[in-house]
C-alpha positions, 0 to 999 in steps of 0.5 A: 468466575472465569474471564471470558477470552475472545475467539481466535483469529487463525486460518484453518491450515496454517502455513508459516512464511519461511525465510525463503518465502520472505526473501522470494526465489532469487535469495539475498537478492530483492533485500539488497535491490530495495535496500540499495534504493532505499538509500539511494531515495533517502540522500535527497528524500527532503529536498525532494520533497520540498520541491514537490515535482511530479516522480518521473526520476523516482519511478526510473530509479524503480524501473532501473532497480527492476523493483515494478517487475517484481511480482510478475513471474519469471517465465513472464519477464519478471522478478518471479518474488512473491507477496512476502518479498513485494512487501519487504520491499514496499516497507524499505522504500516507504521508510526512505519515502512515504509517498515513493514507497506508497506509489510502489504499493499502488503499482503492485497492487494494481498491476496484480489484480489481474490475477485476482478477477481476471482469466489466467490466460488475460492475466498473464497477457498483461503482466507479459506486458507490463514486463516488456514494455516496463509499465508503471500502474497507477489508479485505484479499486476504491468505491467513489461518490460519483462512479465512473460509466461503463457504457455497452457499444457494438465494438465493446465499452466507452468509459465516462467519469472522473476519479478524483486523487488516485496515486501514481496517474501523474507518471502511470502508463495504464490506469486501473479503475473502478466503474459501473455498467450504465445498464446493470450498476454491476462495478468492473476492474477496467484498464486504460492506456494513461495516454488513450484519447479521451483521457485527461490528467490534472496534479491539482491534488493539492495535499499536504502530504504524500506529495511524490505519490504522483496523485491527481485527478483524471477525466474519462471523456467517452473513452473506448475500453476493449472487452479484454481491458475490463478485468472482472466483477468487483461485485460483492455478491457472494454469487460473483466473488469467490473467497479467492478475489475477495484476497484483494482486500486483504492484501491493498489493506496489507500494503496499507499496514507495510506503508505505515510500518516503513514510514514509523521506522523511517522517522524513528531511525532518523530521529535515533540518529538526530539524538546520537549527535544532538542533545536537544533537552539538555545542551550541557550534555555530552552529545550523543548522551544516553543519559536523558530519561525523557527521551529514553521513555519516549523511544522506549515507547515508541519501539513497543509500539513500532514492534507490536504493530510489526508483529501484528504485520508479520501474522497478517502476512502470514495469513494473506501468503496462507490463503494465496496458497490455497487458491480456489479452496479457500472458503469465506470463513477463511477469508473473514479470518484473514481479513480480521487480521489484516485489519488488526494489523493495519489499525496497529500500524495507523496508531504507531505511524501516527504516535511515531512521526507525532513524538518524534518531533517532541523528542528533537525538540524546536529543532524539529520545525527546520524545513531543511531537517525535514523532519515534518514530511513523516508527520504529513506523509502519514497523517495524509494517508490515515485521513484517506484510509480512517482506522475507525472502519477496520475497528468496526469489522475486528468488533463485528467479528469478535462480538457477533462472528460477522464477515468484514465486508469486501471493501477496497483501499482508497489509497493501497 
């Protein structure tokens, strides 16, 4: 009897990302800005840490770097890069600084999603906007226990509510937020000036990880919102969402997947240095030895796993650049193919980030509980945003869809 294979996961007009997708219209450029960064995040990233303070230098390294422009076209004032390159970008960050890097992902994700639910004309405003006056979004899309209110007055809208740990509303000039219309229940991508009045911002996030992510908790108190500040639905009804808006959910779950992979080869790449100069198992070693069979398996490993869960990224990714082309003929299935994978991919990637910060320290040995190592921050940073984005949920959908050909449902990142 033959062995039953599962139903292949593709789009039904593949286009795979070239070279000059992935790098964006401007060549070598954007890879050597992130790069640059990256290195220039990664000389204090542990004592930045430690300290904890909120991420005003970090996003004005962003800023001067030109990185939160990225994705906003060109004839807009932007950087003109595309999905490919924003997340290339994402990955190196993340790798010098889980929580900058997880910071960067909320902005562009944020800062984009006009495009999405918004008219065009609406949405070029605003990345025209952002450009000019070089604004940082912080916030979140996600669905809550207590939603905000959206409240109908004469002059427009009064938002009322709190949105507990949202990323980046420490150091944001606009907010993004989710809430409900008081009268129909119907939930709305709204934006806010972070300094409106009525608007109120605390740091007692308190976490153990992802602490530069400039997370905290903000207080809408009869806050005015203008007609043309509410973006669009975020309505799952099939009737209000086309395929096209229902993007969003791949791509937050996509950032979510690059976040993890930049934070698996940040630990990896420090502790392949820490090994190269110490011998943690054997000190009568020569150090730098390449002799030790433990720490040969357990980086072998870790690599399998590091490069499948790349792998697995890459396809998403292509998957993700495939139905952005497609624009207004994308259709449902398409996007359920798309966000099937998106969802393979960052459960991948959940899994390496969690075995890779976790085995990195058994590999360096005692050595590894030195808080000037640093070491530890890989561990939390990942640990804190798995716990906030559970793989368990995406597992689910891959198995609705493989088993019974189920849409995975249109759900929006906690913490993209």
């Amino acid at each position: 009897m033959g062995v039953a294979t599962a139903p292949s996961v593709h789009v039904d007009v593949p286009v795979p990302v070239t070279d000059a997708d992935r790098i964006g219209p401007s060549g070598a450029h954007w890879p050597r800005v992130a790069r640059e960064t990256a290195d220039d995040l990664a000389t204090d990233a542990a004592a930045r840490e430690q300290a904890g303070k909120a991420p005003f230098d970090e996003v004005s390294r962003l800023r001067e770097a030109e990185l939160l422009t990225l994705l906003i076209p060109r004839e807009l004032g932007g950087g003109g890069a595309d999905w490919p390159t924003a997340c290339a970008v994402v990955r190196e960050i993340a790798a010098a600084d889980g929580a900058v890097g997880q910071l960067l992902a909320c902005h562009y994700f944020l800062s984009w999603s006009a495009r999405l639910f918004s008219a065009p004309v609406l949405a070029a405003e605003i990345e025209r906007q952002t450009a000019a006056q070089q604004w940082c979004w912080g916030g979140g899309l996600g669905g809550q226990e207590l939603p905000l209110t959206l409240t109908k007055t004469s002059g427009g809208y009064v938002l009322d509510g709190r949105q507990s740990y949202a990323t980046g509303v420490l150091v944001a000039d606009r907010l993004a937020v989710r809430a409900e219309r008081a009268d129909t229940g119907e939930p709305f991508a709204v934006v806010v000036d972070a300094a409106r009045l009525g608007v109120g911002i605390d740091g007692d996030a308190d976490t153990f990880g992802q602490r530069l992510a400039a997370g905290g908790n903000v207080e809408f108190d009869a806050v005015p919102v203008a007609a043309h500040d509410v973006l669009g639905s975020l309505s799952t009804d099939e009737d209000v969402l086309s395929p096209r808006a229902a993007l969003a959910s791949p791509i937050g779950r996509l950032l979510s997947a690059q976040l993890l992979l930049g934070m698996t080869e940040g630990v990896l790449a420090e502790a392949r240095e820490y090994s190269r100069s110490h011998s943690p198992w054997r000190p009568d070693w020569p150090i730098g030895s390449p002799q030790d069979p433990q720490v040969l398996t357990t980086y072998g490993e870790l690599t399998v796993l590091a490069r499948s869960a790349s792998a697995l990224a890459d396809q998403a990714l292509t998957a993700v650049h495939t139905g952005l082309a497609r624009d207004e003929d994308l259709t449902f299935d398409e996007y359920a193919e798309i966000s099937v994978l998106v969802a393979v991919a960052e459960a991948a990637a959940s899994r390496a980030a969690q075995e890779s910060t976790t085995r990195a320290l058994d590999v360096i040995g005692a050595r590894s509980a030195s808080a000037r190592l640093g070491f530890d921050r890989f561990w939390r940073n990942a640990r804190a945003h798995t716990l906030y984005e559970p793989i368990a949920p995406r597992l689910r959908d891959v198995g609705d869809y493989f088993l019974n050909g189920a849409h995975p449902p249109f759900v929006l990142p906690v913490r993209p």
